[in-house]
Structures are given as structure tokens and as C-alpha cells.
CHARMM-style PDB file with segment names, atoms N, HN, CA, C and O in Angstrom:
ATOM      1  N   UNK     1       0.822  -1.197   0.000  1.00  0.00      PROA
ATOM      2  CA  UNK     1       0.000   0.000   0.000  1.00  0.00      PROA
ATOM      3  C   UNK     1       0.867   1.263   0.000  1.00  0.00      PROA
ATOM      4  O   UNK     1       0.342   2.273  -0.468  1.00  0.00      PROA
ATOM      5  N   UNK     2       2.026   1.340   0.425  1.00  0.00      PROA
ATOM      6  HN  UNK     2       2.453   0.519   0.805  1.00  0.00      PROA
ATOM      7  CA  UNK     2       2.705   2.587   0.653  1.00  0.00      PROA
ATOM      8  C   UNK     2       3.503   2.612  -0.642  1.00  0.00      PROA
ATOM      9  O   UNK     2       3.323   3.622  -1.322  1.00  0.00      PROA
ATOM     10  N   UNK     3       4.378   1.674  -1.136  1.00  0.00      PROA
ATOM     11  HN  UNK     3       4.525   0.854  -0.583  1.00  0.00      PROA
ATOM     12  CA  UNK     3       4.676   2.150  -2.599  1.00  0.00      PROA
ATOM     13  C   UNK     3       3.293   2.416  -3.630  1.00  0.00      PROA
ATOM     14  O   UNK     3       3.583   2.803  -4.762  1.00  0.00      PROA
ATOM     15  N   UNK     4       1.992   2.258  -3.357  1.00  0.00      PROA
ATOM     16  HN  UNK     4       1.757   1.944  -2.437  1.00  0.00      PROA
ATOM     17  CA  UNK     4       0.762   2.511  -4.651  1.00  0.00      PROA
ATOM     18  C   UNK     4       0.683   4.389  -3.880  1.00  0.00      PROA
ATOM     19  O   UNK     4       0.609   5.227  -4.779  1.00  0.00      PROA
ATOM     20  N   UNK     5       0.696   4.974  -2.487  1.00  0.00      PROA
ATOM     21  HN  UNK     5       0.757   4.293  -1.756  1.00  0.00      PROA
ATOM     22  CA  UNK     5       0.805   6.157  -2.460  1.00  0.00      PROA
ATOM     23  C   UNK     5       1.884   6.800  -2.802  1.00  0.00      PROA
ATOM     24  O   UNK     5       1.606   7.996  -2.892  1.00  0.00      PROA
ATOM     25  N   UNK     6       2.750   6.637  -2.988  1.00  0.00      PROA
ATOM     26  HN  UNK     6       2.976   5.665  -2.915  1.00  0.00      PROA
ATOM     27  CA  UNK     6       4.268   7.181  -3.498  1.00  0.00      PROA
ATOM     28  C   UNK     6       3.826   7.386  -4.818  1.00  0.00      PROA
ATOM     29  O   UNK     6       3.992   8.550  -5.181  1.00  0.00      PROA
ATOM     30  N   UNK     7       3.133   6.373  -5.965  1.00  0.00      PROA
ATOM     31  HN  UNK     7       2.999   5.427  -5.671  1.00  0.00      PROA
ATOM     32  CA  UNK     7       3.065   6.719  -7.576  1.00  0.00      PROA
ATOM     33  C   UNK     7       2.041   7.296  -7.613  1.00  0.00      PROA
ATOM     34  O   UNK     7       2.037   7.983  -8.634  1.00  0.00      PROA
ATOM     35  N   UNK     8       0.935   7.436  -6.933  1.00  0.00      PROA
ATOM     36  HN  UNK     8       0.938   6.877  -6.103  1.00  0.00      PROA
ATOM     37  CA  UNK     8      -0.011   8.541  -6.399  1.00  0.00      PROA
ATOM     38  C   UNK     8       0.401   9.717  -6.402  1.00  0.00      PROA
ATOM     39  O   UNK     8       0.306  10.555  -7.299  1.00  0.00      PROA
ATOM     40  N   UNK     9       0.752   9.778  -5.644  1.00  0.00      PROA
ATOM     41  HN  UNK     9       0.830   9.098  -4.915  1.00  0.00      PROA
ATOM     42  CA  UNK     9       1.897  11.207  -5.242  1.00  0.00      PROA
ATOM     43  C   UNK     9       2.466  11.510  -5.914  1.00  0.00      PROA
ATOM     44  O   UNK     9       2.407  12.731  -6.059  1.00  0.00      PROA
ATOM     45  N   UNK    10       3.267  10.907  -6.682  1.00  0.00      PROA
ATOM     46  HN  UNK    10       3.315   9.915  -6.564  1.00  0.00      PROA
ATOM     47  CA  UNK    10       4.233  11.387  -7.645  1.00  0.00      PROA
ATOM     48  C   UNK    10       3.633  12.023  -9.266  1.00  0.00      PROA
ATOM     49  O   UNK    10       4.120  12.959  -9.901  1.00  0.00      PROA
ATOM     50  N   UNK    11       1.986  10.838  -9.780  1.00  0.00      PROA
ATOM     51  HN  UNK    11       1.591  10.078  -9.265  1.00  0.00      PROA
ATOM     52  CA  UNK    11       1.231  11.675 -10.605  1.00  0.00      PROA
ATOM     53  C   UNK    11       0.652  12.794 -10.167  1.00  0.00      PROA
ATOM     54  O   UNK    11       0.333  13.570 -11.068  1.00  0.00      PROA
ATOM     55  N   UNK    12       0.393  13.154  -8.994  1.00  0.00      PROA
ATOM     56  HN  UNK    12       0.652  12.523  -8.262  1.00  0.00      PROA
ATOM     57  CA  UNK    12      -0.540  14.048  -8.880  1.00  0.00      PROA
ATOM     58  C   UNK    12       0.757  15.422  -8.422  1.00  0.00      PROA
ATOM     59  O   UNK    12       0.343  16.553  -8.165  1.00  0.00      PROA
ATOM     60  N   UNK    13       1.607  15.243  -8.398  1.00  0.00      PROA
ATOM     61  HN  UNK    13       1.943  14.325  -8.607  1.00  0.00      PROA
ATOM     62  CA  UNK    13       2.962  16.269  -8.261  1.00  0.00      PROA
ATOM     63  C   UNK    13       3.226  16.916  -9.763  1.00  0.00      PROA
ATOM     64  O   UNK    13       3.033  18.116  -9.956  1.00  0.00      PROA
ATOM     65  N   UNK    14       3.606  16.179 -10.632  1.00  0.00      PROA
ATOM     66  HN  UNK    14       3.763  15.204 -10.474  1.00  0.00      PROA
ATOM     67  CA  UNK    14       3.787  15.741 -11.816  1.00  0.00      PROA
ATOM     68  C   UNK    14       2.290  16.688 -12.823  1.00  0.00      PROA
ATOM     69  O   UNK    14       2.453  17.252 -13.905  1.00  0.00      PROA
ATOM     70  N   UNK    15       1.111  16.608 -12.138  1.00  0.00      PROA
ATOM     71  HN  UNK    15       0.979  16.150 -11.259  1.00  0.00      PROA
ATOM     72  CA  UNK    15      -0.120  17.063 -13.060  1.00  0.00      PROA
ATOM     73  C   UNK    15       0.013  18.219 -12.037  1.00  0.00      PROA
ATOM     74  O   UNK    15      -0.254  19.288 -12.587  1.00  0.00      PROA
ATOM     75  N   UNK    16       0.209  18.303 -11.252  1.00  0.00      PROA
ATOM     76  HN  UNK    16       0.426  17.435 -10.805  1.00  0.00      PROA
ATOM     77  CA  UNK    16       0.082  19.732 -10.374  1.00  0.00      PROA
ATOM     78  C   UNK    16       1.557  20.976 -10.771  1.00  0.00      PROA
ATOM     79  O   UNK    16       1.406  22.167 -10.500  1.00  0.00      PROA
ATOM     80  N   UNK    17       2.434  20.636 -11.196  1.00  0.00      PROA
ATOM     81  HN  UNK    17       2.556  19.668 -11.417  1.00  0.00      PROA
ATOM     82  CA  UNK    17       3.564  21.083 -11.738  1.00  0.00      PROA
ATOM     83  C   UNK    17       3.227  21.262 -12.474  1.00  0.00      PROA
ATOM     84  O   UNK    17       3.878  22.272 -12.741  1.00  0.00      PROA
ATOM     85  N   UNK    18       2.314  21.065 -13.617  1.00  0.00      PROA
ATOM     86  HN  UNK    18       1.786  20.244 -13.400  1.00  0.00      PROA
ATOM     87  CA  UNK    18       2.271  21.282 -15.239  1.00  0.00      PROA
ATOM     88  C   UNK    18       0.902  22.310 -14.695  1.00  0.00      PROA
ATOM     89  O   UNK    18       0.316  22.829 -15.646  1.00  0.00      PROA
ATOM     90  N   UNK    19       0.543  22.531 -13.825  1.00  0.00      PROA
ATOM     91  HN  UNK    19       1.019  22.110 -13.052  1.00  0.00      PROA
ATOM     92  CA  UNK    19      -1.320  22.964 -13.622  1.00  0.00      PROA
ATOM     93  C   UNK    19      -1.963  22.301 -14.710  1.00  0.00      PROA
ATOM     94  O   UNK    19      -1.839  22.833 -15.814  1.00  0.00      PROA
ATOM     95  N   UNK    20      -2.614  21.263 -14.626  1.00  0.00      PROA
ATOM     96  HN  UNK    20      -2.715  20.831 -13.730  1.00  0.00      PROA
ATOM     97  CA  UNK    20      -3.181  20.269 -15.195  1.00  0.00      PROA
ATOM     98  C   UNK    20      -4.408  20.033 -14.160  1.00  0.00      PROA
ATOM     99  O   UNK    20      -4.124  19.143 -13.359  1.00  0.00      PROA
ATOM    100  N   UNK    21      -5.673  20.581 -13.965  1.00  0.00      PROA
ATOM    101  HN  UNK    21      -5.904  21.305 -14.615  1.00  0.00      PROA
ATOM    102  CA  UNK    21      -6.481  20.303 -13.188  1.00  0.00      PROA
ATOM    103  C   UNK    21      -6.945  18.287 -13.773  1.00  0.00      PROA
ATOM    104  O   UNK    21      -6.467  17.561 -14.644  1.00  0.00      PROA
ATOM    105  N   UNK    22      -8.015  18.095 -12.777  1.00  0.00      PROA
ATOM    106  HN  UNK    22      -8.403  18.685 -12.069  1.00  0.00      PROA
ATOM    107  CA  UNK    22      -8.313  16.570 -13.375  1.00  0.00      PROA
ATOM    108  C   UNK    22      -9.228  16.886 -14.868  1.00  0.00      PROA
ATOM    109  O   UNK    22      -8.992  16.382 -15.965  1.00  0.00      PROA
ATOM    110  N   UNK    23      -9.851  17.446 -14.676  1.00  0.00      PROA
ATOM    111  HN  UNK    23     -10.042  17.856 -13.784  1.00  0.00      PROA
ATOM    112  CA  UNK    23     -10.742  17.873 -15.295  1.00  0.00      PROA
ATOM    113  C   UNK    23      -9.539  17.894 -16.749  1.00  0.00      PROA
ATOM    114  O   UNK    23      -9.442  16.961 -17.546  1.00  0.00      PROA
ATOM    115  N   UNK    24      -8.890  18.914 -16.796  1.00  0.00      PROA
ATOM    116  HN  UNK    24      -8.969  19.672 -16.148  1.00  0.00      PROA
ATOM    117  CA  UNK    24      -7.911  18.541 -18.187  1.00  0.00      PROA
ATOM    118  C   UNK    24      -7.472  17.390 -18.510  1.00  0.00      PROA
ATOM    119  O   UNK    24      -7.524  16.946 -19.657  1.00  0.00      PROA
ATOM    120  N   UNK    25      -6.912  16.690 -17.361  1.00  0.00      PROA
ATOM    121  HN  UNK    25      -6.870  17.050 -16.429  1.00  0.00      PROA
ATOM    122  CA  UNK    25      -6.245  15.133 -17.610  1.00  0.00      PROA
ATOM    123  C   UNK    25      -7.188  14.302 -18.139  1.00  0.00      PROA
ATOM    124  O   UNK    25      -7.076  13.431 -19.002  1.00  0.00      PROA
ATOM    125  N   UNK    26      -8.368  14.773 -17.356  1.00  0.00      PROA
ATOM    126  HN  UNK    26      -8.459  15.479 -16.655  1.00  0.00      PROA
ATOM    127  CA  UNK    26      -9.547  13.439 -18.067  1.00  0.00      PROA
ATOM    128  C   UNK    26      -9.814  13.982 -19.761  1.00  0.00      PROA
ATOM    129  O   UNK    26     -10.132  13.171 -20.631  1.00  0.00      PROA
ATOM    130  N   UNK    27      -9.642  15.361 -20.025  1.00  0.00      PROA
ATOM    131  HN  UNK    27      -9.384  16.019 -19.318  1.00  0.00      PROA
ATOM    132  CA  UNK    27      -9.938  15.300 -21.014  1.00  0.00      PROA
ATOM    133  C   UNK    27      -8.643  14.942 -22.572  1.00  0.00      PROA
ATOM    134  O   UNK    27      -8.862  14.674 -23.753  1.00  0.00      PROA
ATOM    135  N   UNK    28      -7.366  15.118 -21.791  1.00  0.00      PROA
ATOM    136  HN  UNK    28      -7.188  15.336 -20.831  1.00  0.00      PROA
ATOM    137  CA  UNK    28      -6.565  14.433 -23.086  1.00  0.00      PROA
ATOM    138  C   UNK    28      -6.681  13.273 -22.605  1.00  0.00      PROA
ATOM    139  O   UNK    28      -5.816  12.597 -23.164  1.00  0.00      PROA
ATOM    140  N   UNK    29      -7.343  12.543 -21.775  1.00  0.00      PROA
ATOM    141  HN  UNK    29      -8.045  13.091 -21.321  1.00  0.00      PROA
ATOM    142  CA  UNK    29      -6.910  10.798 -22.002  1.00  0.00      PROA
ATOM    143  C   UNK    29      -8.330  10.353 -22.432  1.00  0.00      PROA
ATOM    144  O   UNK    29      -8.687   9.178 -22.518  1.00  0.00      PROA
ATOM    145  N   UNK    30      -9.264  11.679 -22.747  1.00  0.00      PROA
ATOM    146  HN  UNK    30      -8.974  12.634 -22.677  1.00  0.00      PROA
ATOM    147  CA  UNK    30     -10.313  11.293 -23.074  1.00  0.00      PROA
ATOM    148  C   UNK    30     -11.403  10.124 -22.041  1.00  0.00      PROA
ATOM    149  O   UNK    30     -11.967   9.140 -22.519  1.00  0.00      PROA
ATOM    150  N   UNK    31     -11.471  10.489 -20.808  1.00  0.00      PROA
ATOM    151  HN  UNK    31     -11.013  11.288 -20.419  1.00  0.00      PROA
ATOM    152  CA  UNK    31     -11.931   9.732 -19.358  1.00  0.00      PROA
ATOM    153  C   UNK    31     -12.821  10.811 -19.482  1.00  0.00      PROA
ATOM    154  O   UNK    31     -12.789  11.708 -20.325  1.00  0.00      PROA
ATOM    155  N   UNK    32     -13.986  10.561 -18.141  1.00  0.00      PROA
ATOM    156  HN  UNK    32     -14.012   9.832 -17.457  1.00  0.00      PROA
ATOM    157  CA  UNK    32     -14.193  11.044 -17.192  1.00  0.00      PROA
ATOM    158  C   UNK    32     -13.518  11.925 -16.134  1.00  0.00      PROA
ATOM    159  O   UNK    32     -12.689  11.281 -15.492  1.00  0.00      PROA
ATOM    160  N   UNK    33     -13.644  13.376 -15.714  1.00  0.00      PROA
ATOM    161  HN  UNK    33     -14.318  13.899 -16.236  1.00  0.00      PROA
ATOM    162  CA  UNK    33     -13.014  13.076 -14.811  1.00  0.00      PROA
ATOM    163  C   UNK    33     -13.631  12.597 -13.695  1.00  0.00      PROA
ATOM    164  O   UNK    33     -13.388  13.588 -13.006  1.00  0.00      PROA
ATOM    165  N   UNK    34     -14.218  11.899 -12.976  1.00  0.00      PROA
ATOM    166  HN  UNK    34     -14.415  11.094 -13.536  1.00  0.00      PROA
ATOM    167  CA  UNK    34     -14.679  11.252 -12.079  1.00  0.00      PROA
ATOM    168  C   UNK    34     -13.869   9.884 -12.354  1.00  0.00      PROA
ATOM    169  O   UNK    34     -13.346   9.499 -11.308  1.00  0.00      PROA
ATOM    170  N   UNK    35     -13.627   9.091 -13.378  1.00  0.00      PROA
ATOM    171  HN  UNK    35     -14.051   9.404 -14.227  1.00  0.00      PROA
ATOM    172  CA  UNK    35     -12.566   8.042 -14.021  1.00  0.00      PROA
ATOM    173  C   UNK    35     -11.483   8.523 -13.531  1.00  0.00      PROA
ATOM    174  O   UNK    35     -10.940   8.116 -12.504  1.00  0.00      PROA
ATOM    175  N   UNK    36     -11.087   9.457 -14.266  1.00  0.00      PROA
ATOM    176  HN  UNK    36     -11.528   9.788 -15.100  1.00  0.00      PROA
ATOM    177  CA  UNK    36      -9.420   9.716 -13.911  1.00  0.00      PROA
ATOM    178  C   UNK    36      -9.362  10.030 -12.241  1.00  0.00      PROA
ATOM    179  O   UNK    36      -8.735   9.145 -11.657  1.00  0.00      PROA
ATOM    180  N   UNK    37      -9.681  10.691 -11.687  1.00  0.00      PROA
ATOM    181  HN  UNK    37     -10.190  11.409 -12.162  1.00  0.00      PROA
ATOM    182  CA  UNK    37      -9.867  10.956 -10.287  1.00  0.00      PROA
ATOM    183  C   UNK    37      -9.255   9.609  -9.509  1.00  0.00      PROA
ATOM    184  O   UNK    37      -8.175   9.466  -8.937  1.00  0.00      PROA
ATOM    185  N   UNK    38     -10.552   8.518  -9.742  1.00  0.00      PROA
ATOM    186  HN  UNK    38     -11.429   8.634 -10.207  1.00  0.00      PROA
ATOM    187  CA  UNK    38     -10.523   6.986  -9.281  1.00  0.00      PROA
ATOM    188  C   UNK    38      -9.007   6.655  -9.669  1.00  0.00      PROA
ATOM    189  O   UNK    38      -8.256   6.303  -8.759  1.00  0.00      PROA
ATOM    190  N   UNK    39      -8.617   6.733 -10.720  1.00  0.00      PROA
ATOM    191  HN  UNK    39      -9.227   7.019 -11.459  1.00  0.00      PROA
ATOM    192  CA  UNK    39      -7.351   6.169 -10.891  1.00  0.00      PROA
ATOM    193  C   UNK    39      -6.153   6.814  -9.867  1.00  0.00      PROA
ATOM    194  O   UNK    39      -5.538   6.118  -9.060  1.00  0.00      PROA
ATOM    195  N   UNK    40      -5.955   8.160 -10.036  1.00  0.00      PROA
ATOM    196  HN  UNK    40      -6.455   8.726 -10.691  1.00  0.00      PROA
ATOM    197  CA  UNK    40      -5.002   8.885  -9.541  1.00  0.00      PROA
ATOM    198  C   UNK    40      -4.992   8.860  -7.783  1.00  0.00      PROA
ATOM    199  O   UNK    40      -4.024   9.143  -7.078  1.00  0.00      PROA
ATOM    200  N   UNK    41      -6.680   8.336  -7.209  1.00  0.00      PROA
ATOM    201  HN  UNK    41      -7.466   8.106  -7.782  1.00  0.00      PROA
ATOM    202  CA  UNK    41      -6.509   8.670  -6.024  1.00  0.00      PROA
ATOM    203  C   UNK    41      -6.841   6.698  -5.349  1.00  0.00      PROA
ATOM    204  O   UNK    41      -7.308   6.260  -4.297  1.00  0.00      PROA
ATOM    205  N   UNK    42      -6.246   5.962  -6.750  1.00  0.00      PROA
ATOM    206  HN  UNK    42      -5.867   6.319  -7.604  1.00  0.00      PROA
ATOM    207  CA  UNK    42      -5.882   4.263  -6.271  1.00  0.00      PROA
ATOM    208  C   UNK    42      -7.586   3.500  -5.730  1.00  0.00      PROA
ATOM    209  O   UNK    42      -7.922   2.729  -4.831  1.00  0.00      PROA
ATOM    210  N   UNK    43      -8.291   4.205  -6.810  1.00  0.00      PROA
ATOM    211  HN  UNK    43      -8.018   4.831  -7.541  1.00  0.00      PROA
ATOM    212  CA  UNK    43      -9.832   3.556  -6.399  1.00  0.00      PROA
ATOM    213  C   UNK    43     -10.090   2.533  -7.286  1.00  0.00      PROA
ATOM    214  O   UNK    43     -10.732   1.500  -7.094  1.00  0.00      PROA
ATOM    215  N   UNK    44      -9.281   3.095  -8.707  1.00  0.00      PROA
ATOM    216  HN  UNK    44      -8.759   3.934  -8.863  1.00  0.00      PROA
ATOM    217  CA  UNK    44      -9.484   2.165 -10.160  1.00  0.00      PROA
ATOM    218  C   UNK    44      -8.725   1.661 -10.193  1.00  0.00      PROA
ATOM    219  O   UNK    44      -7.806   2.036  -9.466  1.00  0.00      PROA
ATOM    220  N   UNK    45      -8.425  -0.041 -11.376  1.00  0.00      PROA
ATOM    221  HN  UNK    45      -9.172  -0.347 -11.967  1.00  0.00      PROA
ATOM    222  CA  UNK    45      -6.760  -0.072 -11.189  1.00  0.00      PROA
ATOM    223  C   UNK    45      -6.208   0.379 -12.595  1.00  0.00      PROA
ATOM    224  O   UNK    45      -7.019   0.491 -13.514  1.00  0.00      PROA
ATOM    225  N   UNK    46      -5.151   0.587 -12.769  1.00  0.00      PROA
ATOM    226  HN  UNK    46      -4.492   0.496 -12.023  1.00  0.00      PROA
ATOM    227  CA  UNK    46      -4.648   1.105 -13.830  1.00  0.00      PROA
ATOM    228  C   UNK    46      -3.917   0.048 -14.964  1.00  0.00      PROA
ATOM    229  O   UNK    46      -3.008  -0.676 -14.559  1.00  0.00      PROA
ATOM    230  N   UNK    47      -4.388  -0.023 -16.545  1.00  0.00      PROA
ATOM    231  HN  UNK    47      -5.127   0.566 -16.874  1.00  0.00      PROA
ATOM    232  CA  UNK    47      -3.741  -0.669 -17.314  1.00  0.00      PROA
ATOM    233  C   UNK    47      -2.676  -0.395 -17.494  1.00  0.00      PROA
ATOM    234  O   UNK    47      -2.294   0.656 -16.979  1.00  0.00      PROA
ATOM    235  N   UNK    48      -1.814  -1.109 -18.211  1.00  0.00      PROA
ATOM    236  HN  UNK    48      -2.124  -1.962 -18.629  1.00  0.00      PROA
ATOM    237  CA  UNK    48      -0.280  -0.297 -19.195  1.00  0.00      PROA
ATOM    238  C   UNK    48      -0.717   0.338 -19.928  1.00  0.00      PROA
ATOM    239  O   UNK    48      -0.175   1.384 -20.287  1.00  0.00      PROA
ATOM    240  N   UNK    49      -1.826  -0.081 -20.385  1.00  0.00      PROA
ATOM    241  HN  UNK    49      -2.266  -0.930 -20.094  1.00  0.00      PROA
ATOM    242  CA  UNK    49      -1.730   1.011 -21.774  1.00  0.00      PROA
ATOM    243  C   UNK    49      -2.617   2.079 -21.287  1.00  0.00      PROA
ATOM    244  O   UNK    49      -2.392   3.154 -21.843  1.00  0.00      PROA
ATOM    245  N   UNK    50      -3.474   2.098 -20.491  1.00  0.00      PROA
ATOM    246  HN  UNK    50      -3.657   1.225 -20.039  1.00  0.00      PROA
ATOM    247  CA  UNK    50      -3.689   3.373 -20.150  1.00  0.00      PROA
ATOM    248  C   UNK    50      -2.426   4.422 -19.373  1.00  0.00      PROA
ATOM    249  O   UNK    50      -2.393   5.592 -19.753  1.00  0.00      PROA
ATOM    250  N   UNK    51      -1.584   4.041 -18.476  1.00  0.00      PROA
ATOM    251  HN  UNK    51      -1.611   3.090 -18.167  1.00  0.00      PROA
ATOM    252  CA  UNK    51      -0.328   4.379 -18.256  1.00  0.00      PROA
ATOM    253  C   UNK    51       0.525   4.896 -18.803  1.00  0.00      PROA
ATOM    254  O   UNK    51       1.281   5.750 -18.338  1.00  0.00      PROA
ATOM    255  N   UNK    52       0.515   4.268 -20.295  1.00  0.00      PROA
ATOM    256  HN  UNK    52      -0.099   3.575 -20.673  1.00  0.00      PROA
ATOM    257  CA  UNK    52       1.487   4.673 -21.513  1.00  0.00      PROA
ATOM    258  C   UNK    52       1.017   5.945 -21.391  1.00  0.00      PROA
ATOM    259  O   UNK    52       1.715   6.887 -21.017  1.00  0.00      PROA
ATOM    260  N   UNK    53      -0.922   6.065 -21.891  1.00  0.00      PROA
ATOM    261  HN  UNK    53      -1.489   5.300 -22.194  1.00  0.00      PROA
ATOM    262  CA  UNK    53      -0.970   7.097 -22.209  1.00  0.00      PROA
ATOM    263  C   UNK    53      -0.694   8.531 -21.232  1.00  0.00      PROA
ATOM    264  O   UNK    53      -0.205   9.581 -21.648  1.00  0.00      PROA
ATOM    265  N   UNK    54      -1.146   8.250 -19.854  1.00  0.00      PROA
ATOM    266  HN  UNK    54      -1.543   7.397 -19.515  1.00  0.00      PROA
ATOM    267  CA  UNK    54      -0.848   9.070 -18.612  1.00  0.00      PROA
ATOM    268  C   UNK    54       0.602   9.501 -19.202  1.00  0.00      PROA
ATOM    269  O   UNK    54       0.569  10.630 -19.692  1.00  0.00      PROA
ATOM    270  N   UNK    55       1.835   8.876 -19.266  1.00  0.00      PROA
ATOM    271  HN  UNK    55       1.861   7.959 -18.868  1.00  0.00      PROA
ATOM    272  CA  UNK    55       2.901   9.190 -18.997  1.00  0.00      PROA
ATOM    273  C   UNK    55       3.507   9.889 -20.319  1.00  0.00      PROA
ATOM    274  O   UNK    55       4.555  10.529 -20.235  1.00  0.00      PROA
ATOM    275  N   UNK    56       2.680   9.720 -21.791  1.00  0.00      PROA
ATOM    276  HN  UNK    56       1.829   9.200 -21.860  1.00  0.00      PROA
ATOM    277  CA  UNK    56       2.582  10.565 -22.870  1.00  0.00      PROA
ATOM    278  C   UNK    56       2.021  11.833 -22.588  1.00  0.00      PROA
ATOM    279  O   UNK    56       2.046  12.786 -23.367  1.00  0.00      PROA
ATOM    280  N   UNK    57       1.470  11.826 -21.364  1.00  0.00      PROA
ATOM    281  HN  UNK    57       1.449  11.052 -20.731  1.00  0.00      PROA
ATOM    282  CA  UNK    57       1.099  13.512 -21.540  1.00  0.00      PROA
ATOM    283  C   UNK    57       1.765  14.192 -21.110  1.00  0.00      PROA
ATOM    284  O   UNK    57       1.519  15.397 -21.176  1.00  0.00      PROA
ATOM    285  N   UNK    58       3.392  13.515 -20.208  1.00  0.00      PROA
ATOM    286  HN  UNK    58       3.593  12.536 -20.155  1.00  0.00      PROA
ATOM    287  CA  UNK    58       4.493  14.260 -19.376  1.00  0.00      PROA
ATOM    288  C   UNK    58       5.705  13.767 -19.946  1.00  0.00      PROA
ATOM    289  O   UNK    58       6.787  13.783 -19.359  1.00  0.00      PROA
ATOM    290  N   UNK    59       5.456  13.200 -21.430  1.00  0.00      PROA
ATOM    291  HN  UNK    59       4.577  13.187 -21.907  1.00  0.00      PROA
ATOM    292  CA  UNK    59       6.722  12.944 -22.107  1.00  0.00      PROA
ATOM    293  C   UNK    59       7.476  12.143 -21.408  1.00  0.00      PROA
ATOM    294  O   UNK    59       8.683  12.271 -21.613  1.00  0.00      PROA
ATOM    295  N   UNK    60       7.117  11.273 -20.565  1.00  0.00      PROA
ATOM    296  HN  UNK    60       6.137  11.169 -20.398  1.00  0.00      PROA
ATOM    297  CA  UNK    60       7.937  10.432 -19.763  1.00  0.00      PROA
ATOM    298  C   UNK    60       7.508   8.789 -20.451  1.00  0.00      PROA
ATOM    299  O   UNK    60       6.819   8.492 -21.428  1.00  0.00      PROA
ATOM    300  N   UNK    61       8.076   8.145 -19.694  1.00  0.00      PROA
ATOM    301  HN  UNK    61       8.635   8.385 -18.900  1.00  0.00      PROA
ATOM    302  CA  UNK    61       7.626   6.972 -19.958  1.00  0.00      PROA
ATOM    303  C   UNK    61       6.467   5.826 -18.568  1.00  0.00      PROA
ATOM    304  O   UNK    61       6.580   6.015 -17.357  1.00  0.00      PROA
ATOM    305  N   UNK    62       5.919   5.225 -18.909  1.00  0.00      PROA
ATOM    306  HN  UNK    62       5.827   5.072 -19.892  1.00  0.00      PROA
ATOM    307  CA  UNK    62       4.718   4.584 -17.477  1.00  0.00      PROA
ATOM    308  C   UNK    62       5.576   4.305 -16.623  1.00  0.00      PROA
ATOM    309  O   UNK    62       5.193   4.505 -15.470  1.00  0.00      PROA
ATOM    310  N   UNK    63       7.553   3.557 -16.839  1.00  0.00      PROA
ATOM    311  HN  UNK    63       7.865   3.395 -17.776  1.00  0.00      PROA
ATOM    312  CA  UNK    63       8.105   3.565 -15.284  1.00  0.00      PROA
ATOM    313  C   UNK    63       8.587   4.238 -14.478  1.00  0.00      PROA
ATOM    314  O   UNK    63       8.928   4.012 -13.317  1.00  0.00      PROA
ATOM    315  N   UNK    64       8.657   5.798 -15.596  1.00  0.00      PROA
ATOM    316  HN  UNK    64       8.379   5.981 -16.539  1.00  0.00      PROA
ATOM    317  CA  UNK    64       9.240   7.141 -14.723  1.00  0.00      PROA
ATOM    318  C   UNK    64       8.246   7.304 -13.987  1.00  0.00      PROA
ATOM    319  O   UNK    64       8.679   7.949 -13.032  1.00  0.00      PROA
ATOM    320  N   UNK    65       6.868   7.065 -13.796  1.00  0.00      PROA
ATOM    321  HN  UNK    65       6.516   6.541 -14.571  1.00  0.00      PROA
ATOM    322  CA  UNK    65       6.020   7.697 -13.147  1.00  0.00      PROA
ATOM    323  C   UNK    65       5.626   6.280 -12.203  1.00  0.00      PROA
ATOM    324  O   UNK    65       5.719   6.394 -10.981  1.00  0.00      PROA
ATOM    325  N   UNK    66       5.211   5.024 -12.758  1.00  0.00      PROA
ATOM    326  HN  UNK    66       5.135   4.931 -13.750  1.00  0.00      PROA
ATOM    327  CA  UNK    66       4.630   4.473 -11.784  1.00  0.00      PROA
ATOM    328  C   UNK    66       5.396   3.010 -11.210  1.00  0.00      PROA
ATOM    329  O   UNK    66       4.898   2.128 -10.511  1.00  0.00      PROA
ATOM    330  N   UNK    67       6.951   3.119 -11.846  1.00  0.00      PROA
ATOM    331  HN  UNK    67       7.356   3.835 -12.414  1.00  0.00      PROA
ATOM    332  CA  UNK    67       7.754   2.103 -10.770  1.00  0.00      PROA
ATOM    333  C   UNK    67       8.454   2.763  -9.935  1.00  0.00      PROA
ATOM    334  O   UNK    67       8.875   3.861 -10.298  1.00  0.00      PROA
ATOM    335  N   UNK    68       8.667   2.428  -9.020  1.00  0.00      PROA
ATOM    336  HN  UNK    68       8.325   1.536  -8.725  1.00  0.00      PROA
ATOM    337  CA  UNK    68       9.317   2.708  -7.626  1.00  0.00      PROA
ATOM    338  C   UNK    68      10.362   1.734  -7.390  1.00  0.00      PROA
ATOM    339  O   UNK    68       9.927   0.601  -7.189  1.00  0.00      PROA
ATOM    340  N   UNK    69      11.905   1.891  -7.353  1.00  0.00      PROA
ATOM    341  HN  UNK    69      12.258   2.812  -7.516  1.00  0.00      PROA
ATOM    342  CA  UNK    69      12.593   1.151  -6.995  1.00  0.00      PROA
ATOM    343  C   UNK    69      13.252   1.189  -5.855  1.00  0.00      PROA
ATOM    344  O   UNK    69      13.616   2.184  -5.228  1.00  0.00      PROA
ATOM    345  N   UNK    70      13.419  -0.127  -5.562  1.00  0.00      PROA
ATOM    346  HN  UNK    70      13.123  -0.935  -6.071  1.00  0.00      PROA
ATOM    347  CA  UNK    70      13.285  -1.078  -4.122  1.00  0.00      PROA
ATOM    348  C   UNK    70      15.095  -0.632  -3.798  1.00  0.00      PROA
ATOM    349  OT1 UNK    70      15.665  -1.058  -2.794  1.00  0.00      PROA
TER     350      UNK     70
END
């Protein structure tokens, strides 16, 4: 549970640095934001390929943002 709040934290740092309300995020990943919300705050679970796309909107890649190494 404490490394899934760390990649929590780290998207919502990451969309808060860019000012990216949810409301925007849901709309380039094309979600809900009530969807995206669930994801970011570990209610939904998250695909890779939805990930890919999360981490295409910060030019990063899905393990800059959601692996955590041990």
C-alpha cells in the first residue's frame, strides 16, 4: 500500500507542476473526470496502456512515473 501512495503522489505532483487540473487530464486521455480521479486517487486499477498514455502527456515513460525502486 505505501509504494501505490508514493506513484499517487508522484502523478498528482507531476499534473500539479504542469497545472493540469483533473478535469484537463480526463480530457486528453479522453476519461471522465470522475474516471481519472478513481485512478489517480488508487480507487481504479490502472492498465499499461492506459499508463502509456498518462505518462505521454508528461513525455515520460509509465516507469518514470509508476515504478518505484526497491
Amino acid at each position: 500500500m505505501k509504494n501505490t501512495l508514493k506513484k499517487i503522489e508522484k502523478l498528482q505532483i507531476l499534473r500539479n507542476s504542469m497545472n493540469i487540473t483533473y478535469k484537463n487530464m480526463a480530457e486528453l486521455l479522453g476519461v471522465s473526470k470522475t474516471y481519472y480521479w478513481q485512478i489517480e486517487n488508487g480507487k481504479r486499477r490502472l492498465t499499461y496502456e492506459f499508463a502509456k498514455k498518462i505518462a505521454s502527456i508528461f513525455n515520460l515513460k509509465p516507469d518514470d512515473i509508476f515504478y518505484e525502486e526497491f
